[in-house]
Structure formats: C-alpha cells, structure tokens
N, C-alpha and C positions, 0 to 999 in steps of 0.2 A: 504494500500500500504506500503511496508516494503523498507523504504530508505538503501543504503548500507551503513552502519557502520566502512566497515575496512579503517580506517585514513591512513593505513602504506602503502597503494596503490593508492595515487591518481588518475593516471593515466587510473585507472579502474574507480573509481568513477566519478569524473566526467562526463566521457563520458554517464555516465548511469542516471545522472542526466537531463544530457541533453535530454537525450531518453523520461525522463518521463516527463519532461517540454512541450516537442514537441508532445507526444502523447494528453497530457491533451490538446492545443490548438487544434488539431487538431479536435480530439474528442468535442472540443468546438463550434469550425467552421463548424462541421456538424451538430450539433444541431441547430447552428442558420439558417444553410442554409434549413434547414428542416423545422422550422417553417417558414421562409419565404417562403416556395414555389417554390421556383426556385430560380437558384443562380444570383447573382449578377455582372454582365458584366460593367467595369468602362468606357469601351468603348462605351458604350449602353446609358451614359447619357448624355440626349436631353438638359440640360440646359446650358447656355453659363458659357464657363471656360478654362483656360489653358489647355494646356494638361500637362497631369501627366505622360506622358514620359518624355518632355519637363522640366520639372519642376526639376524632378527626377535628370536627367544629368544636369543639372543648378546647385546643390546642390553637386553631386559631383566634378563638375568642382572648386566651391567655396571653397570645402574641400582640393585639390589637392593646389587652390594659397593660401590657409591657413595655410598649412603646409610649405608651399616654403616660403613664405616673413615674416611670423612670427614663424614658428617654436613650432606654436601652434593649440591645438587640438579646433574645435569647439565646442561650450559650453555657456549655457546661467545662469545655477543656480547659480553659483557664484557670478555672478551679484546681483544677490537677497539678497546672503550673505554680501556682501557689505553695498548694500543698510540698511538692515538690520542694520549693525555696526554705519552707518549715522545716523539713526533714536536713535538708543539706544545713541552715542554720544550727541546728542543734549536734550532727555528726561532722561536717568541715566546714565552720562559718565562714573562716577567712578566702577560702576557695568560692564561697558561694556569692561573697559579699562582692567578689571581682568578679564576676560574671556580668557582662554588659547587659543582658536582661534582666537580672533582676535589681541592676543599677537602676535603668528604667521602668522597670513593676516588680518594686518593692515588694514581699509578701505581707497579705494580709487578709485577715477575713469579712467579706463583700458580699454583693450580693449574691454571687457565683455559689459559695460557701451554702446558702440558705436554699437557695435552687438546688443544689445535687442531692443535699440533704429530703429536701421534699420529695424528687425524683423517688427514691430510696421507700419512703415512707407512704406515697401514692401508689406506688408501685406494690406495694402490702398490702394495703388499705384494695385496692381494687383486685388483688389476687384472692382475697377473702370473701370480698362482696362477691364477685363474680365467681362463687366455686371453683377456683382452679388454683386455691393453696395447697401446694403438695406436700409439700419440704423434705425434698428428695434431692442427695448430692449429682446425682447423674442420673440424664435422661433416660430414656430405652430407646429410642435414639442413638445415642451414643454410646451403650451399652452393646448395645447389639453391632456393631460396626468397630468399637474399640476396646471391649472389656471391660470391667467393673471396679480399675484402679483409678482409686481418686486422685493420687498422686501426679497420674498421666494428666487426668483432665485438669488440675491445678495447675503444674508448668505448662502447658498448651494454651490455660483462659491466662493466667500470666505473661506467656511470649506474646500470646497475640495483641492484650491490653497496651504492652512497652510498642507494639507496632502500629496501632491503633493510634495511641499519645503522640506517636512521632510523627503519623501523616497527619492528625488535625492537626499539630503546631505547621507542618510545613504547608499543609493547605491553607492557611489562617482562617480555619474554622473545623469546627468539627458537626456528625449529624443534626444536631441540632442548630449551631448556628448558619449551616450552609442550608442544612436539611429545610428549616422550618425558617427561621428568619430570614436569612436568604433570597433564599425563593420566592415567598411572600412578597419581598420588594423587588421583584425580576429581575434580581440581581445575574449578571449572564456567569461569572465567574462561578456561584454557589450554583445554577444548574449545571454548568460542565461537573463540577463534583460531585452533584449528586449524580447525575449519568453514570463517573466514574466507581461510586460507592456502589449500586446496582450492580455494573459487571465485576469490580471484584469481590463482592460476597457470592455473586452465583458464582462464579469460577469455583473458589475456596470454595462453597458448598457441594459444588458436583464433584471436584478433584476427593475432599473427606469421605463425600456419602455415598461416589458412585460407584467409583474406581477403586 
C-alpha cells in the first residue's frame, strides 16, 4: 500500500489517510464477521445488562456537563501520569523531579484522580444493578484458550496496561479522551485513533482467541 507523501497538501492527505484507516477496519470487521458465522446483533443478547443505548447517551450527556462546569475535556490517562510522578517521588525523587514533564505537570491530585476513581466504582455499582457481578479472577474465555493460571493473566493485563499507558501518552489521549471527547468535537486526529484502536484490538483479539 503506497501512503501519500506530498507534505505540501495536507488537506489531500489526510483525508486519504483516513480512507485507508476505514477501509482496513472494515475489511477487518468482515473477516471476523465471516469467521463467526453470522453477524452479531447487541440487541440479541439474552444476558442481563444495561442497555447500551442507555448507556451510550449517559456518556454523552456526562461529556456535555463536563464541558459546561469545568471546561474540560474527559480523560483518564493522565491520571496515571500522575500517579506515576507519586510513585517515582516517593522511590527516586531527584530523578523524577528532572524529568521535563513532570517539571511541567507537576503531580497532583485533580480532577482526573476523582474520574478514574468513579470509573472504578460505577463500574461496581452497575455490574450489580445489572446482574453481571461475578467476581471471578479469569474468564472462560480465557480459561479455555489459556488455562486457569492467574499468574499468566496478571503479567499479560500488566504488559498490556504499560503498553496501553504508553500509546495514550504518545497518542495525546487515551479511549476516553480521543474515544469520547474527541470525537464529540470532530476532532479528525481522535477519529484516526479511534479507527486505529478498532483495528488493533481486533487484531490482538483474533491473533489470542483465534489462532
């Protein structure tokens, strides 16, 4: 595939960026939907749960009084950066205290801090309501494809989290703030990474669960 090179037109590129971002997902989403057999209807699942329309306009409603009473965009990774600064403060300050980033954002606790926490505790609060608290270390799922060592699946959700941290810092945002704030404001840079988030979870999910 031959990406477009001429720098002196963005305005062309771009858009054709975007074209091939979308083709590849697409092209991806028929793949899986072929090996599965038949497509997947979200409305078709029999197990108790929110609705994800419901859910959906919940999230934007939250984005709209996010914007209104702090003037700020939704966003979780930073929070990690922080904590991050917390941790290094306490184990090598003087190494952390020279870091040029957290020269410029200082660690502290924000409004970020209060969002991840809620995250956390919404996320209880409606695995409860909605009959689907398990509290089971490993899925069947993953059990059945990888074994029933916790161990495995704690340095695997571990390697993947530190790889996770590292593409929302270098994408300057992470699922929620490209995901959902983002996009919201069409912004073009948060939909190319959302495109990009799509095709590498299905990837990583067809490469674990298929092969």
């Amino acid at each position: 595939m031959n990406w477009p090179t001429n720098t002196r037109s963005p305005g062309r590129v771009i858009p054709k960026c975007v074209s091939y971002l979308s083709g590849t997902l697409a092209l991806l989403l028929i793949c899986a939907a072929a090996e599965a057999g038949t497509l997947v209807d979200a409305r078709d699942y029999a197990g108790p749960a929110w609705s994800p329309y419901l859910a959906g306009a919940g999230i934007g409603v939250l984005s709209w009084l996010t914007f209104y009473f702090s003037d700020k965009p939704i966003g979780a990774s930073s929070f990690y950066a922080h904590l991050a600064g917390f941790l290094g403060k306490l184990i090598a300050p003087r190494h952390t205290a020279s870091l040029v980033y957290f020269k410029d954002n200082p660690p502290r606790v924000g409004w970020q801090a209060v969002f991840v926490i809620s995250i956390i505790v919404g996320g209880a609060l409606a695995a409860v309501t909605g009959g689907e608290f398990t509290n089971e270390w490993l899925s069947p799922l993953w059990t059945e494809r990888f074994g029933d060592s916790i161990t495995l699946r704690a340095a695997v959700a571990f390697a993947g989290g530190l790889i996770m941290a590292f593409g929302a810092r270098l994408a300057g945002g992470c699922t929620s703030g490209h995901g959902i704030s983002g996009t919201l404001q069409l912004n073009l840079a948060s939909w190319i990474a959302v495109i990009c988030f799509f095709i590498g979870g299905i990837a990583v999910a067809m490469l674990l669960f298929k092969w």
